[in-house]
C-alpha positions as CSV (number, residue, x, y, z in Angstrom):
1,X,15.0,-8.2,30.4
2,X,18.1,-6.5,28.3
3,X,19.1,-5.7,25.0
4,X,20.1,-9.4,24.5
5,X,16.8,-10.9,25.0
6,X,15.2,-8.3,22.9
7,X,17.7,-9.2,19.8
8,X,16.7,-12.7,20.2
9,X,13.2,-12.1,20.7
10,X,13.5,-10.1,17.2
11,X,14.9,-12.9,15.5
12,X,12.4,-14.9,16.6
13,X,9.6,-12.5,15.6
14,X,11.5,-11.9,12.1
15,X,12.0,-15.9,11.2
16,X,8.7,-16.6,10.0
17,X,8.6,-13.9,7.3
18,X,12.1,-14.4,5.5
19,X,13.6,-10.3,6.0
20,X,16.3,-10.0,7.6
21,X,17.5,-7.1,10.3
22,X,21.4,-6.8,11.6
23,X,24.0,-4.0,11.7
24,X,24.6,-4.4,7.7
25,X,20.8,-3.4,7.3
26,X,19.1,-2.0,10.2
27,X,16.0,-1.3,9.8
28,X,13.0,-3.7,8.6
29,X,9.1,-3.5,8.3
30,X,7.3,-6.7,7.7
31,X,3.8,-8.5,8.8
32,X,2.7,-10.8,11.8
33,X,0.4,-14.0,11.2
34,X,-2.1,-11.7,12.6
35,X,-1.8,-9.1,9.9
36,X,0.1,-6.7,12.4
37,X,2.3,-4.8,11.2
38,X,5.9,-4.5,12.5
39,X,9.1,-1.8,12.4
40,X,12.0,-2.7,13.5
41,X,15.3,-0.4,14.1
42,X,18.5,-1.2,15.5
43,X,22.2,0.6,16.1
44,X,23.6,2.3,14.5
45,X,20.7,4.1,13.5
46,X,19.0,3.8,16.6
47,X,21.3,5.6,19.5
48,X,19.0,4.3,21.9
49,X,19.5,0.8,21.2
50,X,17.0,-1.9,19.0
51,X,13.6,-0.2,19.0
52,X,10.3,-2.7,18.1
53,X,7.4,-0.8,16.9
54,X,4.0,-3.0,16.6
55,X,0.9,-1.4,14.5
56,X,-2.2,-3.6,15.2
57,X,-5.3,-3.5,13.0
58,X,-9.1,-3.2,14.3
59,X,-10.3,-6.6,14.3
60,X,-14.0,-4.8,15.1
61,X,-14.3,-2.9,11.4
62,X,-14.8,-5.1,8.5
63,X,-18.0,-3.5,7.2
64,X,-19.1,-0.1,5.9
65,X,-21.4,0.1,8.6
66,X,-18.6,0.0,11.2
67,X,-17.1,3.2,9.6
68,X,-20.4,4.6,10.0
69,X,-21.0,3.7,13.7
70,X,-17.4,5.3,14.2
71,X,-18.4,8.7,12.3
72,X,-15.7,8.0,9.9
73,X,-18.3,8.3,6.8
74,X,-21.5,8.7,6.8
75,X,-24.5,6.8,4.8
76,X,-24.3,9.1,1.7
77,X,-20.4,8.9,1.6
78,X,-20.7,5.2,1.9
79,X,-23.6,4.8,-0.2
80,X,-21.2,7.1,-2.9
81,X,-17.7,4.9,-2.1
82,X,-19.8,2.1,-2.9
83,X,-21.1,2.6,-6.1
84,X,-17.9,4.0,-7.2
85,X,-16.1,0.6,-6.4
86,X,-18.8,-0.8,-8.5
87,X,-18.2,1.2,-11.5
88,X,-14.8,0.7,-11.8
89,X,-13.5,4.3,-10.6
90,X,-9.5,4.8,-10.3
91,X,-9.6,5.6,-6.6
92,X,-6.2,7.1,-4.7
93,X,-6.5,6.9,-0.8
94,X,-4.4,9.3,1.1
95,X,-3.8,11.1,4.5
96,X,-1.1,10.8,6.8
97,X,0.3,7.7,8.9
98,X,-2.5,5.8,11.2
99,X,-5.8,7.6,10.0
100,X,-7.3,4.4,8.4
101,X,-6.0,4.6,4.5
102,X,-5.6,0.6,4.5
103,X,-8.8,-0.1,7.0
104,X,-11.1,1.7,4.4
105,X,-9.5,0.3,1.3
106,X,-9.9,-3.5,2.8
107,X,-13.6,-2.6,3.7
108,X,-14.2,-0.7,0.4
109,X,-12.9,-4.1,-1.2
110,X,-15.6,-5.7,-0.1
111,X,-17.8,-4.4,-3.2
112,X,-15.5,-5.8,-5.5
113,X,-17.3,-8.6,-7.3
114,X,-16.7,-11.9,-6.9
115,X,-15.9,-12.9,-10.5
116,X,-13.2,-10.3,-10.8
117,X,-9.5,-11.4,-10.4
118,X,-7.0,-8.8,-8.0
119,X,-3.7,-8.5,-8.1
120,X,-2.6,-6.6,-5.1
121,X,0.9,-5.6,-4.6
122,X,2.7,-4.3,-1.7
123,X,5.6,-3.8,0.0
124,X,4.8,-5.6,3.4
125,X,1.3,-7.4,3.2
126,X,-1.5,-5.2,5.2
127,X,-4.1,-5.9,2.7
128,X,-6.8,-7.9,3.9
129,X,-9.6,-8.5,1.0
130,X,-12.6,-10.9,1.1
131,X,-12.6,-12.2,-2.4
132,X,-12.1,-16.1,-3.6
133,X,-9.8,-14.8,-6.6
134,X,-6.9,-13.1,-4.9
135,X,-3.0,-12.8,-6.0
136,X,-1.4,-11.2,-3.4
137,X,2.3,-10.3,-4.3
138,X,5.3,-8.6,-2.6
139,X,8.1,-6.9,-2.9
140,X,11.6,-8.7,-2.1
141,X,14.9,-6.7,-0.1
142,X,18.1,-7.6,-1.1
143,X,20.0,-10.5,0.6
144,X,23.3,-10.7,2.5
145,X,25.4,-10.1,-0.8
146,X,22.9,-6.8,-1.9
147,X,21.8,-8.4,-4.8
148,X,17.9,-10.4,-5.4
149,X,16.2,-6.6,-4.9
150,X,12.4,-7.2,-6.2
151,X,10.7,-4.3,-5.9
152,X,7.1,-2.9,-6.7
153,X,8.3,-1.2,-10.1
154,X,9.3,-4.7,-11.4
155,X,5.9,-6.7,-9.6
156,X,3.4,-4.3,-11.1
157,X,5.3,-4.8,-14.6
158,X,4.8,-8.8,-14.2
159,X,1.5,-8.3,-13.0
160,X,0.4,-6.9,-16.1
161,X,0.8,-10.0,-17.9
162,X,-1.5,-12.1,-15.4
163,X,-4.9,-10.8,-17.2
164,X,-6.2,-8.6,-13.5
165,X,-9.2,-7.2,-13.7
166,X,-7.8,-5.3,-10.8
167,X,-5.0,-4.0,-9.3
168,X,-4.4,-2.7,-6.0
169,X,-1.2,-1.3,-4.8
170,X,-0.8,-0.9,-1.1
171,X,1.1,1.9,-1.1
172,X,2.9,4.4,-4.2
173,X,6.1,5.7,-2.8
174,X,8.3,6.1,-6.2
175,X,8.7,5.8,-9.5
176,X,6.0,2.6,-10.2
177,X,3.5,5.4,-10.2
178,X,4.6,6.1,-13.7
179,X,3.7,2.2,-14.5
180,X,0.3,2.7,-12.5
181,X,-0.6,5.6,-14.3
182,X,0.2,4.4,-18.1
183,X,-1.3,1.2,-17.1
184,X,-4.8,3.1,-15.7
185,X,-4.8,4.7,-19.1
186,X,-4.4,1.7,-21.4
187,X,-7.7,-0.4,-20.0
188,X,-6.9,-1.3,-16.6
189,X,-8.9,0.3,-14.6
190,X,-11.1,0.2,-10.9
191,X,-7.6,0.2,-10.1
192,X,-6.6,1.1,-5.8
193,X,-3.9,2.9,-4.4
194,X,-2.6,4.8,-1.1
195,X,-0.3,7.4,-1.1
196,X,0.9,9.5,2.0
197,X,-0.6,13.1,1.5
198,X,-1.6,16.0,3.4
199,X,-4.2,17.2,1.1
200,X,-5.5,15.9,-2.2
201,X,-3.7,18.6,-3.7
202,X,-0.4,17.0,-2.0
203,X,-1.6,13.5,-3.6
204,X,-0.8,15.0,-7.3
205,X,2.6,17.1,-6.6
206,X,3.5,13.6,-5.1
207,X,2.3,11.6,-8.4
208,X,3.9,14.2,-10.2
209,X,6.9,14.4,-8.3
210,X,7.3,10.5,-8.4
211,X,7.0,10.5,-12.0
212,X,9.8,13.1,-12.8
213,X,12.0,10.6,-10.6
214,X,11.1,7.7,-13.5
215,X,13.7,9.1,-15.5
216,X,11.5,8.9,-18.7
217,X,11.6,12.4,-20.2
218,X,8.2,14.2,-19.9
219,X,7.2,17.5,-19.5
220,X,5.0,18.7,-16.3
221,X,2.0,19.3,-18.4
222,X,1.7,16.1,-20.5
223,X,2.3,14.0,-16.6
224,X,-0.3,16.5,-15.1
225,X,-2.7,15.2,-18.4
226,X,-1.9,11.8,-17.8
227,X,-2.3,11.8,-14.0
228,X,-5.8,13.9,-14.6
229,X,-7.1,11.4,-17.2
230,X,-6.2,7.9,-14.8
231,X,-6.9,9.0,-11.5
232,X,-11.3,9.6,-10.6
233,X,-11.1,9.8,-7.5
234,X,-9.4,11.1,-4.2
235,X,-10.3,10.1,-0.7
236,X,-8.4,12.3,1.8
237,X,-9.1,11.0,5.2
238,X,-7.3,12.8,8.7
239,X,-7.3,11.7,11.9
């Protein structure tokens, strides 16, 4: 009905997860019970005033097959995507916002066997996977005082020590791809990730690009090498 009863319906919609959103730090993105995920914005970044944004997930694809009734794959690509999962490929999903890079990764999951423990790490939980022997782990924003920052760099570290047999990261965006890539190349691999690409070409200048921000001194040919021996396989998808 106003601006009023939108701030306190956000505040109710924000309790249950433990973020926080208010003029100090305006933005937010975090999950609903229903695995929805939610964006919220406020003044005074917003000049239009507090601005909700809800992204709801297909409840109707949970299967390869769905992605094959919707033309999304066909039988060979599936049969392939399978088998890959199976053999413990390094698989990057990319493509842009909304074309399905978290839908195919839950449903590609699926093919993980049972006896195998996941770690999956993310910023704000979207990952949905099937399996009995899950740890699901996410980051942390600072707090009122900006200090208590966990962030994906420092969970992937940890979650090296808890003997995965996977890990699946929701989304690269920085400089834990150095930490993905080194830890790809020392034994842990049928490792997941997304990254926000145009092309597959794009996927690599990003890698590369995020790894130059690490800080650690290497040149572009030894990351290229070490991106090119960790990463199998690249599925692009576009809307």
């Amino acid at each position: 009905e106003s601006e009023e009863h939108l701030m306190h319906t956000i505040q109710k919609i924000i309790s249950p997860s433990g973020r926080r959103v208010d003029e100090s730090s305006p933005y937010v993105d975090f999950s609903l019970a229903d695995g929805s995920r939610v964006n919220i914005i406020l003044p005074p970044v917003s000049l239009i005033g507090p601005v909700v944004t809800i992204r709801k997930f297909s409840k109707e694809i949970d299967k390869v097959e769905d992605l094959i009734k919707l033309d999304s794959i066909d039988q060979k690509m599936a049969d392939f995507l399978i088998a890959s999962i199976k053999a413990r490929l390094n698989i990057v999903f990319s493509g842009a916002t909304g074309v399905g890079k978290t839908t195919t990764l839950n449903v590609l999951s699926r093919y993980i066997p049972t006896s195998e423990r996941i770690v999956t790490i993310e910023d704000t939980s979207e990952l949905r996977l099937m399996q009995d022997h899950v740890v699901s782990l996410q980051t942390r924003p600072q707090n009122v005082e900006g200090k208590g920052e966990i962030g994906i760099r420092d969970i992937f570290k940890n979650s090296l020590r808890m003997c995965p047999d996977r890990i699946i990261v929701g989304e690269i965006r920085g400089v834990e791809a150095l930490d993905m890539i080194q830890a790809i190349a020392s034994g842990h691999t049928g490792s997941l990730a997304i990254v926000h690409a145009n092309s597959p070409l794009d996927v690599i200048l990003r890698l590369e690009m995020m790894i130059l921000m690490s800080g650690i001194e290497l040149n572009l040919e030894n990351i290229r090498r070490q991106i090119a021996n960790a990463i199998d396989l690249i599925v692009h998808m576009e809307q």
